[in-house]
C-alpha positions as CSV (number, residue, x, y, z in Angstrom):
1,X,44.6,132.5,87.0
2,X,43.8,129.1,86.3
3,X,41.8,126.7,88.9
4,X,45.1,125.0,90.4
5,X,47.1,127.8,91.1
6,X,44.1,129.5,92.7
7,X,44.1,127.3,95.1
8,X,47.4,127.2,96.1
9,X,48.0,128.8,99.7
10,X,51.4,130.3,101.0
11,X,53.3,128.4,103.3
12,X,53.7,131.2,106.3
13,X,50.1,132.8,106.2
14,X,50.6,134.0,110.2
15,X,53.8,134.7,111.9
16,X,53.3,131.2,113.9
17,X,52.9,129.7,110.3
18,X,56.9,129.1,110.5
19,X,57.1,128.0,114.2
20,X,56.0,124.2,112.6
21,X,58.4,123.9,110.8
22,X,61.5,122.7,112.1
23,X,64.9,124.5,111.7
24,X,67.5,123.5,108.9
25,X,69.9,120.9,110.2
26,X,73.5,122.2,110.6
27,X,75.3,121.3,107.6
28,X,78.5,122.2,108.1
29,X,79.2,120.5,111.3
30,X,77.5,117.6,110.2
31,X,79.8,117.7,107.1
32,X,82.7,117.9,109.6
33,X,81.5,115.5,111.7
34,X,81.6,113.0,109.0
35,X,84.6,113.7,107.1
36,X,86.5,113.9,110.7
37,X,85.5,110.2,111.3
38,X,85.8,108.9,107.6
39,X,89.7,110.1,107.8
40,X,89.7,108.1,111.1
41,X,88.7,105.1,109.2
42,X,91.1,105.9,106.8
43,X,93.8,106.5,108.5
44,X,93.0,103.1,110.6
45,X,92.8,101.4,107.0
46,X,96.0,102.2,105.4
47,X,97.3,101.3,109.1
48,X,95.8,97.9,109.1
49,X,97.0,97.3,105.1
50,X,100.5,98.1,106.2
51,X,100.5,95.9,108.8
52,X,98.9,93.1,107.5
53,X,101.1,93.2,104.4
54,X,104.3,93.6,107.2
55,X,102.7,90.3,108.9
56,X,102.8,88.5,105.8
57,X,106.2,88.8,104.6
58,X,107.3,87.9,108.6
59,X,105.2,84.7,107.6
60,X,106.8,83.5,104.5
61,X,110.2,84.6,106.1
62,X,109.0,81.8,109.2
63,X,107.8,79.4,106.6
64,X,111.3,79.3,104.6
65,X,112.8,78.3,107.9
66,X,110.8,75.6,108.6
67,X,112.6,72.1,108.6
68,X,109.8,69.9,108.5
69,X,106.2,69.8,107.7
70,X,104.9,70.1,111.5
71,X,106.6,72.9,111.9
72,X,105.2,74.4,108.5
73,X,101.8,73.8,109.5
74,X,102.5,75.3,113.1
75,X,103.6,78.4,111.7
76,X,101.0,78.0,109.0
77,X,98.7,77.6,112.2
78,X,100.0,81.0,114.0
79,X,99.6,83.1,111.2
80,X,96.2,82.2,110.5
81,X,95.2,82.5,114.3
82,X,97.3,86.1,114.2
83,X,95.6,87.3,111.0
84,X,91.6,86.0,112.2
85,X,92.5,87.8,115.7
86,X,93.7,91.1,113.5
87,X,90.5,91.7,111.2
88,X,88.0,91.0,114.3
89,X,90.0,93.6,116.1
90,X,90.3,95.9,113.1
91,X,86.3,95.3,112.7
92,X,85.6,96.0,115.9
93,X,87.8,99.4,115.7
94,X,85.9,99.8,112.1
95,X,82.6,100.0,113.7
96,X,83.1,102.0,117.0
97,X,84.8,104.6,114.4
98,X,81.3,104.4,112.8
99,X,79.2,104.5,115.8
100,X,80.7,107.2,117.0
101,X,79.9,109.1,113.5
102,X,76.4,108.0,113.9
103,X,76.2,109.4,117.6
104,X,77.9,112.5,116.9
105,X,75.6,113.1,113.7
106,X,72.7,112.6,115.5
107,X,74.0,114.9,118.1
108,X,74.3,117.6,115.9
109,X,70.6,117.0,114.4
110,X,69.2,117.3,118.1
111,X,71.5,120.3,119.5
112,X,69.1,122.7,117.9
């Protein structure tokens, strides 16, 4: 046996040798954790596409009725306000979807 792996010691050399080290997190749950909340977000995705794409065709129907070019740039004006308010809403949904992954994750690290 060579110098270095003479001096290599097992890891468990007593029966508390183990108690240190601390158990393997649950996978699986994690796993479903995760994918649970990441079909949230997808599912809240694909909503907010639909919608948004819905929103936009309403706005170029508005716009082709529009007789003059104040009331172009008021509907111009609601649109924009409607589509700002939509992605800080859709945001703000984004991110509690992703707190809540992070909280339930670290949940399941601490349960054992």
């Amino acid at each position: 046996m060579s110098d270095r792996t003479s001096k290599v010691t097992p890891i468990a050399t007593s029966p508390d040798a183990g108690a240190s080290n601390p158990p393997m997190p649950d996978f699986g749950r994690i796993t479903s954790t995760m994918m649970n909340n990441m079909s949230a977000m997808n599912g809240r995705m694909m909503s907010f596409a639909q919608t948004s794409v819905q929103n936009g065709m309403d706005a170029a129907a508005e716009f082709r009725r529009c007789q003059t070019a104040q009331e172009l740039m008021d509907a111009q004006m609601r649109f924009a306000q409607k589509a700002y308010t939509d992605y800080l809403d859709e945001a703000r949904e984004l991110g509690n979807i992703i707190v809540r992954m992070s909280s339930e994750t670290v949940e399941v690290m601490q349960a054992r």
